[in-house]
C-alpha positions in Angstrom: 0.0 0.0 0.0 2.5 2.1 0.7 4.8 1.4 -2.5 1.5 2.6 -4.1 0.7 5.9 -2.7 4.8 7.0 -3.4 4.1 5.6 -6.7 0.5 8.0 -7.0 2.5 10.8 -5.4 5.4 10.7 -8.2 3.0 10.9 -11.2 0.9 13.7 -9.4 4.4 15.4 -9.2 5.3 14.4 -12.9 1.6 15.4 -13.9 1.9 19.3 -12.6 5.8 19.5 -13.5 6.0 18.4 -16.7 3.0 20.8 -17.8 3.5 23.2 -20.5 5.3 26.5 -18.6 3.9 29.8 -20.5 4.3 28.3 -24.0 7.8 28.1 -24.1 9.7 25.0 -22.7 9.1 21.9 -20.5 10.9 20.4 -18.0 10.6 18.8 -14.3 10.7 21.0 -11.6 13.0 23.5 -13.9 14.3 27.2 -13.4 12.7 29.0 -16.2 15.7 31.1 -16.4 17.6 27.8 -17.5 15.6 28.0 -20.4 15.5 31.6 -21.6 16.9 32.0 -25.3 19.8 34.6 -24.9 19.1 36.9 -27.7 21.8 38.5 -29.4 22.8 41.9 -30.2 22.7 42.7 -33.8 23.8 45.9 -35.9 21.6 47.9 -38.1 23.1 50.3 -39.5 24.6 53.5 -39.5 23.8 57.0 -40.0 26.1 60.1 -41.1 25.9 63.3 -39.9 28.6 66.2 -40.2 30.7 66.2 -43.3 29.1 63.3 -44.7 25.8 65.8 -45.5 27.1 68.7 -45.7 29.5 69.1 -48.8 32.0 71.8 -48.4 31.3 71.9 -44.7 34.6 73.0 -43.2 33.5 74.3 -39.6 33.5 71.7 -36.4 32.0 71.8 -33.6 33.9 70.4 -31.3 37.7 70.2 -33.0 38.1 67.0 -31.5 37.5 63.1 -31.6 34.3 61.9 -28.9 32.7 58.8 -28.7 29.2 58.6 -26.5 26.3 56.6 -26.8 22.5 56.7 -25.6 20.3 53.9 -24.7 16.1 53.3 -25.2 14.7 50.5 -24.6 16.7 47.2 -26.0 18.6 49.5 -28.7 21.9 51.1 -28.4 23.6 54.1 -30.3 27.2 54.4 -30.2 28.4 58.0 -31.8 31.3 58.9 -32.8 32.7 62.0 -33.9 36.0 62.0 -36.2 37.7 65.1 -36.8 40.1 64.8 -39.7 41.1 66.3 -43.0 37.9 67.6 -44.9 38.5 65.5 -48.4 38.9 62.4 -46.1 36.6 59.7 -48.1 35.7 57.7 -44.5 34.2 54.4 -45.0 33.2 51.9 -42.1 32.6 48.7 -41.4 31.4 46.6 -37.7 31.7 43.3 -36.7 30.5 41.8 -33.3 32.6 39.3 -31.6 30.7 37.8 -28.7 31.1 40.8 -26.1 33.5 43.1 -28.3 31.7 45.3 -30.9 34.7 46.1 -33.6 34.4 49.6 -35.6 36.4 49.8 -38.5 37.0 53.1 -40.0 39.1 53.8 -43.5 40.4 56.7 -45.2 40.0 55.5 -48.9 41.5 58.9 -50.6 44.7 60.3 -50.5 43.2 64.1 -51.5 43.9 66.5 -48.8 42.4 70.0 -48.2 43.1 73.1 -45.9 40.3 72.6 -43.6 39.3 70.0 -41.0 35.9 68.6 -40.5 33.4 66.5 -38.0 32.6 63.2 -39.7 29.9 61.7 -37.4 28.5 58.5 -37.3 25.3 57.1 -35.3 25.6 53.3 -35.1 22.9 51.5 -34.0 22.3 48.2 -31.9 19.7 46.3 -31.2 18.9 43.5 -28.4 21.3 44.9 -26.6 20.9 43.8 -22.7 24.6 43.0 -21.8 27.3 44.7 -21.7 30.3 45.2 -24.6 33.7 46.8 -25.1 33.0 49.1 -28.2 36.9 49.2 -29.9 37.4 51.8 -33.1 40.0 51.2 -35.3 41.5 53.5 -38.1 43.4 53.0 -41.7 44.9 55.5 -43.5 45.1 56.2 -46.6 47.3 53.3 -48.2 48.4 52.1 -44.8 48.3 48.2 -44.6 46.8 47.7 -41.3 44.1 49.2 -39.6 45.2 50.5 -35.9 43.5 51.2 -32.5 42.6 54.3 -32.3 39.7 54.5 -28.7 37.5 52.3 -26.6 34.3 52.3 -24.6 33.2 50.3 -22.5 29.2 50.1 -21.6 27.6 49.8 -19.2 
């Protein structure tokens, strides 16, 4: 009698344990934390400010390199401000490497000008809950490696 009241009170365990858990997993007796999918931060793109929309624009506003970003809800912008020679042709590239976001930045002309200007660029990042090490790197003109040029690290 008593082998079959532990066997009754098992399946009643099994029966209310291995019930579906708000649509997402199963398990017995299990953390639902266990189970959450870790979603991924992701880039979307980029937009240009500064020299990039304004041709012939020759005035900065700061003088100076700045990085900063701002945060709402799950999507990160990272800006960065570059102030270099005005006929600069900057392009850019990003790669994510688990918790290191890579920004690759390129001088693809050799032209130069007399006048500085602000190239700025507003990255964006979505699902972004964790935090990363944002790392720029820069390439002159015809140089064959791209070097460090700043970090940030968020939060």
């Amino acid at each position: 009698m008593k082998f079959n009241n532990l066997i009754i009170f098992i399946l009643i365990v099994l029966f209310f344990s291995c019930t579906k858990d708000d649509g997402e997993h199963y398990g017995f007796m299990a953390d639902s934390t266990e189970f959450e999918e870790k979603k991924h931060c992701t880039y979307e793109g980029v937009l240009y400010g500064g020299c990039f929309v304004e041709e012939g624009y020759t005035n900065s506003e700061n003088d100076t390199n700045y990085i900063s970003y701002q945060i709402s809800n799950d999507t990160l912008i990272f800006k960065l401000n570059v102030f270099v020679n005005c006929a600069y042709e900057l392009m850019d590239s990003v790669s994510i490497n688990k918790d290191t976001i890579n920004i690759y930045l390129k001088n693809t002309s050799g032209a130069i000008a007399y006048c500085n200007c602000d190239y700025k660029y507003s990255f964006f990042f979505t699902n972004y809950y964790d935090s990363h090490l944002f790392q720029v790197y820069y390439k002159p003109y015809n140089a064959s490696n791209y070097s460090f040029w700043t970090e940030l690290s968020y939060p």
